[in-house]
C-alpha positions, -999 to +999 in steps of 0.1 A: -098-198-112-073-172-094-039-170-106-011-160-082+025-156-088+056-172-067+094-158-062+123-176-049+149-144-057+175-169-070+204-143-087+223-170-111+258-161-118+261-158-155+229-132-147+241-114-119+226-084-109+230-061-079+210-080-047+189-053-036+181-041-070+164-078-073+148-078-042+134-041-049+125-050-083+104-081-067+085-059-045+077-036-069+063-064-093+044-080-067+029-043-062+021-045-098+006-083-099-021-066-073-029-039-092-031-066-123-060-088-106-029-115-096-052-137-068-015-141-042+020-143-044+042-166-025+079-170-015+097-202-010+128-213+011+168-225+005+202-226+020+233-227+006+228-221-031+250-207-054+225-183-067+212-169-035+181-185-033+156-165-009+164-177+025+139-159+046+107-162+031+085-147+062+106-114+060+101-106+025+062-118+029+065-090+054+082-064+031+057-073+007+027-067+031+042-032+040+036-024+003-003-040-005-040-043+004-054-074-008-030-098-024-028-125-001+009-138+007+022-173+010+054-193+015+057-221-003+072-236+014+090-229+047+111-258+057+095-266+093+123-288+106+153-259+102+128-238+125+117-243+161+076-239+159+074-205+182+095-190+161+073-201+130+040-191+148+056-157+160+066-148+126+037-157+108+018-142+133+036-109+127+029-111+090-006-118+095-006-089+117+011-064+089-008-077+062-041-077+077-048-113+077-031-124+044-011-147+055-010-185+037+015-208+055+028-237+034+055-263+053+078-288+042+099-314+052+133-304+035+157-327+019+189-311+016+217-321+036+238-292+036+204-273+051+197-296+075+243-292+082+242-255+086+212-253+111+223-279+134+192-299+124+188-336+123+177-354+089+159-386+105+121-379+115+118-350+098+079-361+087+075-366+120+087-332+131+069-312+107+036-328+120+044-319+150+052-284+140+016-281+128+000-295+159+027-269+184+013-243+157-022-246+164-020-245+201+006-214+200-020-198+182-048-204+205-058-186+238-030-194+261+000-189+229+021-168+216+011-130+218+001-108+198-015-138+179-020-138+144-058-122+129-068-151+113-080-180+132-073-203+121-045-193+101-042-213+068-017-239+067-009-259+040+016-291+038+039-293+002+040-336+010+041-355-021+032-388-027+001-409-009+019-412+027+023-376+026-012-368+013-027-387+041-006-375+063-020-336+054-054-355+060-048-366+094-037-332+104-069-322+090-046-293+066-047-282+031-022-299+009-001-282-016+000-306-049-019-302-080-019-343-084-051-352-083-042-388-076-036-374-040-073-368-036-079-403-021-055-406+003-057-370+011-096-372+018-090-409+033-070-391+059-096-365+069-123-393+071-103-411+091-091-378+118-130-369+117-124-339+101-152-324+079-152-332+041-158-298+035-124-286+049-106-302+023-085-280+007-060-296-022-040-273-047-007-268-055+020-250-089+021-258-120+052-252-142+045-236-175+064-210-197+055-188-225+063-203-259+064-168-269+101-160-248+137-163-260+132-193-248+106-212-273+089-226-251+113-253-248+116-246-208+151-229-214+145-192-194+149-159-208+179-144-197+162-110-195+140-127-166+158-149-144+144-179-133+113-167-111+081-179-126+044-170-116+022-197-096-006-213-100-035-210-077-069-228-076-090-246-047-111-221-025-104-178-021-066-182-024-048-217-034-006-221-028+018-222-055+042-253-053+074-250-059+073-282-084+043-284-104+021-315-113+024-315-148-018-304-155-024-284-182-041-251-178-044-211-184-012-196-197-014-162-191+013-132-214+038-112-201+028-083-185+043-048-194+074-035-176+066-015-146+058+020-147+089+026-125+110+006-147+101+021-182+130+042-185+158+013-182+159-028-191+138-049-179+155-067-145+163-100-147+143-117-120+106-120-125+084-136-151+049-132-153+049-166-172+019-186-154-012-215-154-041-216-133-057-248-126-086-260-095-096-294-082-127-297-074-143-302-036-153-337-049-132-368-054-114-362-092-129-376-121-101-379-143-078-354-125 
């Protein structure tokens, strides 16, 4: 099992903190989740919110590349439909690039209105987009695409779809899907089977919500005010497995809080990061029990 940890920079007003003191705080704990054995770390995507959810996950994956070795880096997930696809495969591509090939690129549909508002972007058929983001993506990133190309080939991409539509829709598209449910496995593999894509591609995974019973907060899901509302991931399935943003509800590895950074010794702990996390991995077989 590889636990990974997962940032979505949210700054909530009764918390507030200067921006780029959270942001350089994040880097600098992703530095230290590296040095502390931490599998990946990953980055998700939002509009509009009130407490400054991270809008731009590819550019801090970037910043956080500039600053590792081996960590591997994820977004999970990048709303495909706000984006047009060669800008998606240019800047993964780039991070893929600055990170050495570390890149893990997990899409989703959206469902936000006031997202969909500010970029212009139509709600309807935005499954149907996001599949076809993943097919443009592919052929971008193949011998007549986009250059410089990304390292990897082929670069991972998974699909956050919930639900068993959306699991065999990640199976068509021969992708890994990012959910812990193991319910998904059969439509999810049904999929594959039915593209003709190998069984031993499959690749299912996904976050899994879980807090420290040892916080301010009991352990009764209430955060600790003297760590925001970022919580660690959970990875599992294969080298390096995404962190949802919502978790399935499995039970797994809690893992403590981590000591302050070296950097950080001197003053209070930021508010922003928790190194509150669970591990968990499906197997490469259908589920028994999940």
């Amino acid at each position: 099992m590889k636990a990974g940890v997962y940032f979505d920079l949210r700054n909530p007003p009764q918390w507030r903190q200067s921006p780029s003191r959270l942001y350089g705080f994040t880097l600098e704990a992703c530095q230290e989740a590296e040095r502390l054995g931490a599998s990946s770390a990953w980055f998700s995507e939002h509009h509009l919110f009130e407490d400054d959810y991270l809008c731009a996950p590819l550019t801090f994956a970037a910043a956080v590349a500039a600053r590792t070795r081996s960590i591997r880096l994820g977004t999970a997930i990048l709303i495909a439909p706000l984006h047009h696809p060669a800008e998606i495969a240019e800047q993964s591509a780039l991070v893929d690039l600055v990170s050495d090939g570390r890149l893990e690129l997990g899409l989703g549909a959206g469902y936000r209105v006031p997202e969909f508002a500010l970029f212009d972007a139509p709600m309807t058929a935005r499954y149907g987009r996001t599949d076809g983001t993943v097919r443009r993506l592919r052929e971008l990133w193949g011998k007549d695409g986009i250059r410089p190309g990304p390292i990897q080939d082929p670069l991972p991409i998974w699909l956050g779809y919930q639900g068993p539509q959306g699991a065999r829709r990640t199976g068509l598209l021969g992708e890994g899907l990012l959910s812990a449910d193991a319910t998904l496995w059969g439509p999810y593999s049904d999929g594959l089977a039915e593209a003709g894509h190998p069984g031993e591609t499959a690749k299912m995974a996904g976050g899994i919500q879980a807090c420290d019973p040892h916080d301010r907060g009991h352990g009764k899901g209430r955060p600790d005010p003297d760590l925001g509302t970022d919580r660690a991931g959970a990875r599992g399935d294969g080298p390096q497995v995404p962190a949802a943003s919502r978790g399935a509800g499995q039970t797994g590895r809690r893992l403590t809080r981590s000591p302050p950074l070296p950097s950080m010794r001197s003053s209070a702990r930021p508010r922003g990061w928790s190194s509150r996390a669970c591990d968990c991995r499906l197997p490469a077989s259908p589920p028994g029990t999940g």
